[in-house]
KOLDOVO-841095 format. One record per atom (N, C-alpha, C): residue number from 1; residue in three letters; chain; atom name; x, y, z. Coordinates in Angstrom, 3 decimals. Layout:
N
num|residuo|cadena|atomo|c1|c2|c3
NUM|ALA|A|CA|X|Y|Z
...
This chain:
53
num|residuo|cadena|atomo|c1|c2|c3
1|UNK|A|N|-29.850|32.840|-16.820
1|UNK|A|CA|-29.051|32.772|-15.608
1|UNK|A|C|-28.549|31.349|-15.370
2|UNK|A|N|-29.275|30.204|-15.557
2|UNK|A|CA|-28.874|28.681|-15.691
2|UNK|A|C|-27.965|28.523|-16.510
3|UNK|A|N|-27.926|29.172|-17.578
3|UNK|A|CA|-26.717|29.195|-18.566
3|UNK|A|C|-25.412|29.722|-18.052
4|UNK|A|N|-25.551|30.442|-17.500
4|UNK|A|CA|-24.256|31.168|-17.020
4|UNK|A|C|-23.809|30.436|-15.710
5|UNK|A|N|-24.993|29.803|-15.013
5|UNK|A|CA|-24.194|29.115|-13.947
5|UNK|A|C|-23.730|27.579|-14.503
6|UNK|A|N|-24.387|27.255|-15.148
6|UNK|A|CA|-24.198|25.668|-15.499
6|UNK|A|C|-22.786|25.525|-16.622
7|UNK|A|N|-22.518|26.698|-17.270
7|UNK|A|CA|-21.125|27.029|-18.129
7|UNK|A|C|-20.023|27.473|-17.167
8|UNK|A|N|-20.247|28.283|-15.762
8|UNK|A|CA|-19.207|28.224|-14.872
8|UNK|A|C|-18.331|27.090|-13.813
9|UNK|A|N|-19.707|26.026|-13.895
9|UNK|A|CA|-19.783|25.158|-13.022
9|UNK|A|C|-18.849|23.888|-13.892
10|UNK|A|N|-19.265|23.512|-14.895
10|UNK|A|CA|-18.694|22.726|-15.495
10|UNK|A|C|-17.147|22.647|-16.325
11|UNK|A|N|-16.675|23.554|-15.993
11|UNK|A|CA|-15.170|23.890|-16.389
11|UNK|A|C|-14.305|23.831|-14.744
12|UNK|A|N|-15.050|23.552|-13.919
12|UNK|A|CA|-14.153|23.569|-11.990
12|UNK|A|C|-13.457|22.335|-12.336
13|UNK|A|N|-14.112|21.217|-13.254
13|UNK|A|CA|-13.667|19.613|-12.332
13|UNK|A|C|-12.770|19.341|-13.230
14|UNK|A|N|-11.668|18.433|-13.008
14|UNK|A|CA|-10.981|17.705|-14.300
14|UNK|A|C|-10.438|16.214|-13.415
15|UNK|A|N|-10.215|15.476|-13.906
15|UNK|A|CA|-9.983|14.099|-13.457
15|UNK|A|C|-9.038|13.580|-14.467
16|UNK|A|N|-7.378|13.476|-13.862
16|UNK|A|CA|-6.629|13.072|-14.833
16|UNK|A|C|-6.422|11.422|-14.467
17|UNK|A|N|-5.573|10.561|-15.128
17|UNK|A|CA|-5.264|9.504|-14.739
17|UNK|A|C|-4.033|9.728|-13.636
18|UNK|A|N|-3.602|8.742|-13.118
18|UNK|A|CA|-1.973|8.989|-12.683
18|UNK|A|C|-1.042|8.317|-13.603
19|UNK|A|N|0.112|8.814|-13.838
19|UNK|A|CA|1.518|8.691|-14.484
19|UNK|A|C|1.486|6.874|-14.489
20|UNK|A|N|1.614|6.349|-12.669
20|UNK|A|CA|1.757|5.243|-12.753
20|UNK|A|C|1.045|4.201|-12.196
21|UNK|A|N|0.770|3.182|-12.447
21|UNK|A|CA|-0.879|2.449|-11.963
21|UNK|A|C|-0.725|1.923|-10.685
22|UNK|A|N|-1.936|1.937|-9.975
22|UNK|A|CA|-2.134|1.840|-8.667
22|UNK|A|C|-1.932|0.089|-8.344
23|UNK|A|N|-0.914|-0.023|-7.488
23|UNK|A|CA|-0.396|-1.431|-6.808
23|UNK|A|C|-1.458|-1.557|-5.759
24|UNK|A|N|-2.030|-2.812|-5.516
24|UNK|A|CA|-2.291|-3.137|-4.235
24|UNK|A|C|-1.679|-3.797|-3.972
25|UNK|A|N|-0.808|-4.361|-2.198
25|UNK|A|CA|-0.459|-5.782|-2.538
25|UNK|A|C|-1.333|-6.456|-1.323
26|UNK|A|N|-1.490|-7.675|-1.676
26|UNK|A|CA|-2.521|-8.694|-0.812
26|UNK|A|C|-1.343|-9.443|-0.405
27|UNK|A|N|-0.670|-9.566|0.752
27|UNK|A|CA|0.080|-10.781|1.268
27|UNK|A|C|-0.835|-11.220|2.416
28|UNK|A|N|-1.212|-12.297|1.430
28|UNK|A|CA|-2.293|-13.095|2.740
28|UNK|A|C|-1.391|-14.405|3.066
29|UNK|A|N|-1.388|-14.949|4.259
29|UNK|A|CA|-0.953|-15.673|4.895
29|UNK|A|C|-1.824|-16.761|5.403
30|UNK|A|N|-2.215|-17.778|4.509
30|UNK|A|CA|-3.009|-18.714|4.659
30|UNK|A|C|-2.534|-20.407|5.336
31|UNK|A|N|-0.850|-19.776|5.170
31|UNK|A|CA|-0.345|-21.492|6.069
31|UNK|A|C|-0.592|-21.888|7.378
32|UNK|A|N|-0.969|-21.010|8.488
32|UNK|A|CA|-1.074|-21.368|9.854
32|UNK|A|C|-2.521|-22.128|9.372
33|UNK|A|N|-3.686|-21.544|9.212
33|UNK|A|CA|-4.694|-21.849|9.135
33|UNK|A|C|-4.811|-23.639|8.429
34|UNK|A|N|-4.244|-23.946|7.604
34|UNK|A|CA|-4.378|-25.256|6.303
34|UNK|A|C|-3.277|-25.745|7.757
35|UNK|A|N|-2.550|-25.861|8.148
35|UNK|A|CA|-1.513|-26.480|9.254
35|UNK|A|C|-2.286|-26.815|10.129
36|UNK|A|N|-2.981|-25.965|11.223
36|UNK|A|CA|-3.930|-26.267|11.840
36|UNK|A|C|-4.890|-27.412|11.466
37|UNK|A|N|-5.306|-26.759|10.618
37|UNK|A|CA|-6.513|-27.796|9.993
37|UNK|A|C|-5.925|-29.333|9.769
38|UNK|A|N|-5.003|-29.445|9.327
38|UNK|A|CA|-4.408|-30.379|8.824
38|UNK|A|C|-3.864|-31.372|10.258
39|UNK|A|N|-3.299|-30.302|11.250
39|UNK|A|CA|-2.899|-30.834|12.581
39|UNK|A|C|-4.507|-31.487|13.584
40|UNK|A|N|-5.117|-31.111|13.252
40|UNK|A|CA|-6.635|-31.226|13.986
40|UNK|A|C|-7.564|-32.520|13.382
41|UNK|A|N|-7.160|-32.231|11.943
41|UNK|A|CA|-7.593|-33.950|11.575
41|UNK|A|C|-6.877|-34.947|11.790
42|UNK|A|N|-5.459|-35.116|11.683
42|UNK|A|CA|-4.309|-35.887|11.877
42|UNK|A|C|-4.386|-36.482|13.041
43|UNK|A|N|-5.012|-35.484|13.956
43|UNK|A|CA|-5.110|-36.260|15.868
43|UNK|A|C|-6.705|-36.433|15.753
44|UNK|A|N|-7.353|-36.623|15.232
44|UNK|A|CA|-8.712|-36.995|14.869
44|UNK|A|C|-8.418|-38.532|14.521
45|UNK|A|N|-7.684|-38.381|13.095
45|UNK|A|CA|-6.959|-39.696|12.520
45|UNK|A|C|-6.461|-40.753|13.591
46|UNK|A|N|-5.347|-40.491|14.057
46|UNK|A|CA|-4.291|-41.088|14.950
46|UNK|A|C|-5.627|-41.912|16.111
47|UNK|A|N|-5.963|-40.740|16.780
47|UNK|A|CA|-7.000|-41.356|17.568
47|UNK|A|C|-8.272|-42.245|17.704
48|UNK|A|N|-8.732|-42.649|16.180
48|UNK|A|CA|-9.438|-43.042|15.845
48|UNK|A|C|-9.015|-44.902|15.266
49|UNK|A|N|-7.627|-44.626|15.112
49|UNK|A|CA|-6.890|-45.634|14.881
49|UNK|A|C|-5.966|-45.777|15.679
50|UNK|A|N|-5.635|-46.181|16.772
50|UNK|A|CA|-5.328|-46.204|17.906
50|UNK|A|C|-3.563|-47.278|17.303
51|UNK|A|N|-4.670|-48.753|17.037
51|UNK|A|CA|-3.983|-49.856|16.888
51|UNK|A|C|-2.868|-49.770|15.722
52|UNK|A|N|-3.002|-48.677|14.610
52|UNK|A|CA|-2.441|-48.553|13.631
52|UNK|A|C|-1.119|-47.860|14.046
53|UNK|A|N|-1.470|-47.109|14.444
53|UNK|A|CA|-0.073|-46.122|15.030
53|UNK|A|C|0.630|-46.675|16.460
């Protein structure tokens, strides 16, 4: 009886590939962040050197 279910069972599944390959796209947007950063040391800078600027 295991035979007959385990030979019915295993002919249900099939798993093909697809035609054409799966894109992700990542548009990450990392310039505000490095700007910031960059703006936050700069008045760190400036302020620290008062006489220079």
């Amino acid at each position: 009886m295991c035979g007959a279910m385990c030979g019915a069972l295993s002919a249900c599944i099939t798993v093909n590939a697809p035609s054409k390959p799966i894109v992700i796209e990542l548009n990450i947007n990392i310039k505000q962040e490095v700007v910031y950063r960059l703006a936050a040391d700069a008045g760190k800078t400036i302020d620290s050197n008062k006489e220079i600027f």
